[in-house]
N, C-alpha and C positions, 0 to 999 in steps of 0.2 A: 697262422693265427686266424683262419678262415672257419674253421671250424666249431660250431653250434655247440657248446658246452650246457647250455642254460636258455630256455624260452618259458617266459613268462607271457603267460593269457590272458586278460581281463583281470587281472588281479582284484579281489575287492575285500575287506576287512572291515567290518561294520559290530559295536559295541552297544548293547544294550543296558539301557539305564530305567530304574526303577527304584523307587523308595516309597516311604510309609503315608507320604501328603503328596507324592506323586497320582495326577489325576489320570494319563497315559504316560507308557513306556515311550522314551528318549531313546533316538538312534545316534549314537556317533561316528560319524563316519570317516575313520582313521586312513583308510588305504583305499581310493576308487580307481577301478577300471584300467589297472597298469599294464602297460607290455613294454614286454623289455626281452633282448638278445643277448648273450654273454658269449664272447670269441674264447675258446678256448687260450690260456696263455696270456689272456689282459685283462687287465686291470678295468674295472667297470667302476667309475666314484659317483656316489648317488650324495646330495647338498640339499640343505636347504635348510631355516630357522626350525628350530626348537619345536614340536607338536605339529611338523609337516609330515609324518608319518613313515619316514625314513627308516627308525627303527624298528617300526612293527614290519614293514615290509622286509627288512633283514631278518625279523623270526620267523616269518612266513616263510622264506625261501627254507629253512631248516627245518621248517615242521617245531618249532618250541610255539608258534603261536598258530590254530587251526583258521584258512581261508573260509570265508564269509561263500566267496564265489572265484572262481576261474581257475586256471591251471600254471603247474609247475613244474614243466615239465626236464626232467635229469638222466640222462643213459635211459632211454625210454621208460622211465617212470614216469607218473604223475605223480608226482609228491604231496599235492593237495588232497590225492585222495587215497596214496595206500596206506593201508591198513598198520597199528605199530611192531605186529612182528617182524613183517619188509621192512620196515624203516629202521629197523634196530641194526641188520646189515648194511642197509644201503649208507648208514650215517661214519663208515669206516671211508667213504668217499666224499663226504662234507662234513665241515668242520666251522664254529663259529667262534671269535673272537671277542672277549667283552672289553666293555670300555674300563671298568675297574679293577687293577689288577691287585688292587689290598681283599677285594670280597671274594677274588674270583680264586683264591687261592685256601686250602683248609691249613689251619694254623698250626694244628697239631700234627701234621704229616710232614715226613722228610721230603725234599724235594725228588729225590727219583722218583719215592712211590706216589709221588703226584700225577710225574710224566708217564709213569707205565701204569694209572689208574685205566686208561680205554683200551691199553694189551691185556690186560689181567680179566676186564669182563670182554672182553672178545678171544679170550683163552689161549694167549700166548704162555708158552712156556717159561720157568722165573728167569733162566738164564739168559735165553734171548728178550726179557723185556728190559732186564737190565743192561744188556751192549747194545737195546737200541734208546734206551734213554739214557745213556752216557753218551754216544754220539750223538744225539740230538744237542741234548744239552752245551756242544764241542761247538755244534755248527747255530750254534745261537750266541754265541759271543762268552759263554760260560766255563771258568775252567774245574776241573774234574770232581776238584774239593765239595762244588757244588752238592753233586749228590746229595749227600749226608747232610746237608744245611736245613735249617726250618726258615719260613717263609719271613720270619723277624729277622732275618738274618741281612735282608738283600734291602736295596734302595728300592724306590718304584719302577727305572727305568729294568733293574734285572728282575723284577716279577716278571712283567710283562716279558720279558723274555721267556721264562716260564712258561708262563701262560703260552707262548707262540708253540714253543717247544712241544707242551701238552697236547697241542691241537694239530700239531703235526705227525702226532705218532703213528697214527694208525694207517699212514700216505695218504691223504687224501688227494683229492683231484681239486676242488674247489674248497674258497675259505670264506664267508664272511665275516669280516672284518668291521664295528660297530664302536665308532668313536675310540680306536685303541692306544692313542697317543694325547687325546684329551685331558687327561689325568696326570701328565706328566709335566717338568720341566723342559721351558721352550728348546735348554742347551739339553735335554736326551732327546724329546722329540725326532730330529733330523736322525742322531743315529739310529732309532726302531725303525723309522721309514726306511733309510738305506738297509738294514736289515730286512726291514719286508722285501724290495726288490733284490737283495743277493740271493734272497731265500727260493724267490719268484723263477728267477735263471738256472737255478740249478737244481730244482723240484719240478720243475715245468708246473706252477701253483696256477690257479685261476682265483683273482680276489674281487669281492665284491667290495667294496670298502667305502662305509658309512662314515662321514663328519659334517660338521657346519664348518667349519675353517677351509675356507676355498682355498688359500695358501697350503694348509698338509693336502690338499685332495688332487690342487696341482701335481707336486711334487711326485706323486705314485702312479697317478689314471691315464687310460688311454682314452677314453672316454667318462663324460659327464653327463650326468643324470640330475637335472633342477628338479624339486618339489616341491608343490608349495600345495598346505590342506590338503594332503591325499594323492596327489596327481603330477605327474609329471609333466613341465612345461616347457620341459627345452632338453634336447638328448641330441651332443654333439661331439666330435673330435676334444680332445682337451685344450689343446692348442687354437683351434677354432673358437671355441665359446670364451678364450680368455683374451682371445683377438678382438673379436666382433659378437657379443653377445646381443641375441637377437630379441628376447624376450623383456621386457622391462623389469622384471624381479631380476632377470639374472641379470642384469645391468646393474640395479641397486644394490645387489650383494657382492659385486665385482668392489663396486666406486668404495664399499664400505671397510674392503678389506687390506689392513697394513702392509700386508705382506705383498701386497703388488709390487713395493720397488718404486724406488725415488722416479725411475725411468716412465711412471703411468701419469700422464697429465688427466686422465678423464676427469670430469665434473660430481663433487660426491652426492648421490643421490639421495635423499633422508625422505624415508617412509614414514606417511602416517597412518598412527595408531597399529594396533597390532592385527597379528592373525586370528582373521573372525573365529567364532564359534563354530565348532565342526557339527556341533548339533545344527544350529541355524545358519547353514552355508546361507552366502549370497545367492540370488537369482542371477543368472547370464554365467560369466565368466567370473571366477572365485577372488581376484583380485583386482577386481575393479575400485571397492571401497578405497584401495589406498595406491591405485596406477596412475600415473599422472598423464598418463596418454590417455584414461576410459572416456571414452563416448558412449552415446545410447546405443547402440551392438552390444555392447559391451553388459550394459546389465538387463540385457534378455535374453543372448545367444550365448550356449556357451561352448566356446573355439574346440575344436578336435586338434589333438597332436597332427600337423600336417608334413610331410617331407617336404622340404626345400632347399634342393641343393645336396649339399653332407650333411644336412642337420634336418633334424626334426622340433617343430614347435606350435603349441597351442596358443595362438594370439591373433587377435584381430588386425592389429596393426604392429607386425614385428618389421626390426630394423635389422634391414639385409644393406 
């Protein structure tokens, strides 16, 4: 699992705002300046609240959303920047998971020809698209009947199944994965996860896999990705950052989380006020406004991801 599947550059994704009593155009700056490594064969969980930019950075890897600036780079592509007839093949090798599996599904379509919708435009023949969307469907928890079912037919948790199914067709090498158990009940939740990792072992999958529940992001990752506004502030073993989080966000989103287990005594951290305006970031460091550690460094410098140790972290004062 040593091997370089995914290198991400300078990441940057920046949105332009303008209207009719608008005096200058508003930058928002959703995604800055990301780098990130992905091992082939693991699990990579990226966290963080609501509007930290988690999920554009997950359309970003796939090309549904076009990079601002930096690179993404796949099987020696840059994905930032080829062009959409390349990308139209290379996307038979990435595949992206959504969080809604009632929208992500068309209502009017039998489920097979859902699952051989990406064989059919990448021109597989009908007979093979049908015995490989009946085994997929097999090795997704679904039995055969399936097929022929329309998507009213299934509960949320066996959409979603679908949905994995779909996005498996075409073999991919990497998936991201974007909130896909959020939309579920707590009691399906655990089994889609364990499905994602049976899936993982015997596809050799590589998952990027986006949620705010640090409790599902445990359960799957081999590593973790904190963001907060844009930026990644702590990139560590999973096991590591749920031990000894070194970053003060990822401490407060640790202490915040149920699913730690009667077994966690840490102290529960409660933040104030929300995550600022991405248009009008803070000066210094982004989370100063609501860190209970910020000192004056703090809101004029602002910290570089730094290695220390197995972890990497952006923090003036982090707790090693």
């Amino acid at each position: 699992m040593s091997d370089v599947i995914l290198s991400i550059r300078g990441l940057a994704k920046n949105y332009e705002l303008s209207g009719a009593l608008a005096r200058r155009k508003e930058v928002v700056h959703a995604v800055e300046n990301v780098n990130l490594e992905i091992r082939e064969g693991e699990t990579l969980g990226i966290v963080g609240e609501s509007g930290c930019g988690k999920s554009t950075l997950g359309r970003m890897i796939v090309r549904l959303e076009q990079p601002t600036a930096g690179e993404i780079l796949f099987e020696g592509h840059d994905l930032a920047k080829e062009p959409k007839k390349k990308l139209r093949a290379l996307r038979k090798r990435f595949q992206m998971i959504f969080q809604d599996p009632y929208a992500a599904l068309n209502p009017r379509r039998q489920i097979g020809q859902i699952v051989e919708e990406p064989l059919r435009v990448h021109g597989v023949g009908k007979e093979e698209r049908r015995a490989i969307a009946k085994d997929l469907l097999k090795r997704v928890g679904l039995d055969e009947g399936a097929y022929e079912k329309y998507p009213h037919e299934f509960s949320g948790g066996q959409r979603q199944r679908v949905v994995i199914a779909r996005a498996l067709a075409l073999n991919p090498r990497l998936v991201v994965a974007d909130e896909p158990v959020s939309a579920l009940d707590v009691s399906i939740q655990a089994q889609v996860l364990n499905l994602f990792k049976d899936l993982q072992k015997e596809l050799n999958l590589t998952y990027v896999f986006i949620a705010h529940d640090l409790g599902v992001v445990r359960h799957v990752s081999d590593r973790i990705a904190v963001m907060y506004l844009g930026k990644v502030v702590e990139l560590a073993e999973a096991d590591v950052l749920y031990e000894s989080p070194a970053h003060p966000y990822s401490q407060a989103l640790l202490s915040a989380n149920p699913r730690m287990g009667a077994d966690d005594k840490r102290e529960r951290i409660i933040l104030k006020g929300d995550i600022p305006n991405p248009i009008n970031r803070p000066s210094g460091c982004a989370f100063n406004p609501r860190c209970p550690k910020a000192a004056d460094i703090c809101r004029t410098e602002s910290p570089e991801l730094m290695t220390i140790g197995t972890r990497q972290v952006a923090c003036h004062f982090p707790t090693l």
